[in-house]
N, C-alpha and C positions, 0 to 999 in steps of 0.2 A: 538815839542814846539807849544801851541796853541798862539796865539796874536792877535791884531787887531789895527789894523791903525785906527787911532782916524781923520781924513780927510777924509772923503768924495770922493773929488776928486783923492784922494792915493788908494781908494780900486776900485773904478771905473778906472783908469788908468790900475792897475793890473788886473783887469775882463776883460778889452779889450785887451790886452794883449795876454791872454790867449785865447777869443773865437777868436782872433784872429790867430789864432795855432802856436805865437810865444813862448808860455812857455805851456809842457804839463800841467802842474796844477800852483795855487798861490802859495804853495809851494816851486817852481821852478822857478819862473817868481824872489820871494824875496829871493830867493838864489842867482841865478844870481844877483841880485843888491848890496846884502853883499859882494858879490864875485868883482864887479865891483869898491865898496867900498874900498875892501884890496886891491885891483892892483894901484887904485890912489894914495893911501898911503904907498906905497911899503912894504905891510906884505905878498904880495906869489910872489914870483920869477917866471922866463918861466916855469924852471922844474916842477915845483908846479902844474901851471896853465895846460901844457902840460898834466901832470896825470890826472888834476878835467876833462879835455876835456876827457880825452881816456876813464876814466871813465862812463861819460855822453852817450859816443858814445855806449860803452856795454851796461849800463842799455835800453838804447833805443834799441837794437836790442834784448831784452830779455838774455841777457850773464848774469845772475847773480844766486844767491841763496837766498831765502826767507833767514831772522833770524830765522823765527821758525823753519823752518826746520832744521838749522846747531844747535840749540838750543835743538831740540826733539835727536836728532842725537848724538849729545855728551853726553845728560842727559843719552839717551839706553846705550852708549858706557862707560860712566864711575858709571852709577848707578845701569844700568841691568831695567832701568823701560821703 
């Protein structure tokens, strides 16, 4: 999803953020804030949060799979292309 904060001061807060190596990308910095969003308003539970964390932690040590790839992978597997 592409967007843009209409404030000034909201995109610069997020850039410093970020060169500040607390959020690998803006991306991630307004993830975390959505995220920080649902938790004050009680829409994700420990369990929840516990997952998006264990999550984070993989992506960050490279533990994951490209889409394209699981994407080219299945299309070989059930189309033969």
């Amino acid at each position: 999803m592409v967007f843009q904060l209409k404030k000034p001061e909201l995109e610069k807060f997020i850039a410093d953020q970020v060169r500040a190596g607390l959020y690998a990308s803006r991306e991630a910095a307004i993830k975390a804030a959505v995220e920080r969003m649902m938790i004050d308003h009680g829409e994700l539970d420990n369990e929840t949060i516990a997952a998006i964390n264990q999550a984070d932690e993989q992506y960050a040590r490279g533990e994951f799979v490209e889409w394209r790839d699981v994407r080219d992978e299945l299309r070989k597997k059930y189309t033969g292309k």
